[in-house]
C-alpha positions as CSV (number, residue, x, y, z in Angstrom):
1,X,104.1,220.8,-94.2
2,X,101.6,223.5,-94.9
3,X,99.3,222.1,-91.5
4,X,102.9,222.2,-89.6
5,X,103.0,225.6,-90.3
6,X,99.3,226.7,-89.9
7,X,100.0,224.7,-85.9
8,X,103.0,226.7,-85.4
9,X,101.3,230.2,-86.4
10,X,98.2,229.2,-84.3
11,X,100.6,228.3,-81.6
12,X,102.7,231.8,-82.1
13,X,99.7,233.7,-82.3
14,X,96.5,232.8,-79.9
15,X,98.3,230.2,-77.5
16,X,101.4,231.9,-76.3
17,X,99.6,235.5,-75.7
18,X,97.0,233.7,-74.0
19,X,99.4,232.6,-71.5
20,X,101.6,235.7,-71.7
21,X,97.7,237.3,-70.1
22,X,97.6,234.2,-67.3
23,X,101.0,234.5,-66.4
24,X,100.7,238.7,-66.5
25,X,97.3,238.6,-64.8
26,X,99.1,236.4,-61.7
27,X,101.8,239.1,-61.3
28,X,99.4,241.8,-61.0
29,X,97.3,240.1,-58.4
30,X,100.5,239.2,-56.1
31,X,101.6,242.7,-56.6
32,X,97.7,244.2,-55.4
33,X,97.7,241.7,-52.8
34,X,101.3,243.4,-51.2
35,X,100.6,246.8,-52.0
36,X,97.2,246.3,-50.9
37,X,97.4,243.9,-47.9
38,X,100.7,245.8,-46.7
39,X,99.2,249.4,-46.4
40,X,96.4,247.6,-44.6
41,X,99.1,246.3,-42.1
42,X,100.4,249.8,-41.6
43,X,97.0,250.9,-40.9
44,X,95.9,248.6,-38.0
45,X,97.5,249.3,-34.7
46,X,99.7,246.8,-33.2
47,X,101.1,244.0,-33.8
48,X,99.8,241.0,-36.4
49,X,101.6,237.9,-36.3
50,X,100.3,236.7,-40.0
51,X,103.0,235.9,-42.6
52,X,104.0,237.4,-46.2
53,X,102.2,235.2,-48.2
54,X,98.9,235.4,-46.0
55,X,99.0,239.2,-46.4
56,X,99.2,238.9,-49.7
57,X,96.3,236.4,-50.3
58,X,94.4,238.6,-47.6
59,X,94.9,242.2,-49.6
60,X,93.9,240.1,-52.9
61,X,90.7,239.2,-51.6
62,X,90.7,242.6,-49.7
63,X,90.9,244.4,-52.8
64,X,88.1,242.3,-54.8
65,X,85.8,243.3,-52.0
66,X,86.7,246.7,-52.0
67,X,86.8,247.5,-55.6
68,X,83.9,245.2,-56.1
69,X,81.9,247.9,-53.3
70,X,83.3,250.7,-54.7
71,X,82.4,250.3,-58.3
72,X,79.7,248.2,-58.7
73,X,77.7,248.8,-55.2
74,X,78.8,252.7,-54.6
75,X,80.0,253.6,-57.7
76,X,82.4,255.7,-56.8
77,X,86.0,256.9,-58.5
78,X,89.0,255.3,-58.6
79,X,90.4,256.8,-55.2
80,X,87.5,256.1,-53.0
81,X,87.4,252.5,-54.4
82,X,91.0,252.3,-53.5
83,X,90.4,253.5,-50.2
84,X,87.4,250.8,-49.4
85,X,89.9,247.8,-50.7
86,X,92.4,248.9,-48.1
87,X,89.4,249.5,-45.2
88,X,88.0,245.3,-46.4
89,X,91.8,244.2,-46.6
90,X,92.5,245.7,-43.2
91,X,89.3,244.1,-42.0
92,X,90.5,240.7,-43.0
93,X,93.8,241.3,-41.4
94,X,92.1,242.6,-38.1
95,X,89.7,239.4,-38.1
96,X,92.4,237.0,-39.0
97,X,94.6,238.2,-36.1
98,X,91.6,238.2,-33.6
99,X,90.7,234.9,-34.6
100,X,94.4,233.7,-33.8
101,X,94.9,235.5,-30.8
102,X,91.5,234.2,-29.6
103,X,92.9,230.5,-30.2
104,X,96.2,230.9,-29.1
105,X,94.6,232.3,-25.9
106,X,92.0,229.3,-25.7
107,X,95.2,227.2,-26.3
108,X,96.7,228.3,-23.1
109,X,93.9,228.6,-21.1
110,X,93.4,224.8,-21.4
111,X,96.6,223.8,-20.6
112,X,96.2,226.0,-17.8
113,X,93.1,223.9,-16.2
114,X,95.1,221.0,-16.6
């Protein structure tokens, strides 16, 4: 009974907040990745035919560069730092799109020889 008990508390007290900071940490990385990744959309001229969940993954990683530059390789504040993840997320966006444009283009042009 008394080992029951000593599982449950164990359980109670190291498991569940464990994943309470998994499950916590997630949230905060898809919200980033939008906040991030969608400013980065508004900032690029034209039009980018990526979808929701790609802006998202592409502000996350966006934002790990930038605030990876910003405090560890510039070490600058917290506003700067949020300006470089926006610049690399925007980056990503604007490579991404060029890289599907170029191969939608390369798409057409074949068919076109044909």
């Amino acid at each position: 009974m008394l080992l029951a008990l000593l599982v449950i508390l164990i359980v109670l007290l190291v498991v569940l907040p464990l994943i309470g900071l998994a499950l916590w940490a997630l949230i905060t990385i898809a919200f980033v990745g939008l906040i991030i990744g969608g400013i980065a959309r508004l900032v690029l001229p034209g039009t980018h035919r990526i979808g929701f969940w790609l802006t998202v993954l592409l502000g996350w990683i966006g934002s790990l560069i930038g605030g990876f530059l910003g405090q560890h390789v510039a070490h600058t504040s917290w506003f700067p730092t949020v300006l470089l993840e926006i610049a690399a997320a925007a980056l990503l966006i604007a490579l991404y799109s060029a890289s599907q444009s170029r191969s939608m283009l390369g798409g057409s042009r074949r068919r076109a020889l044909r």
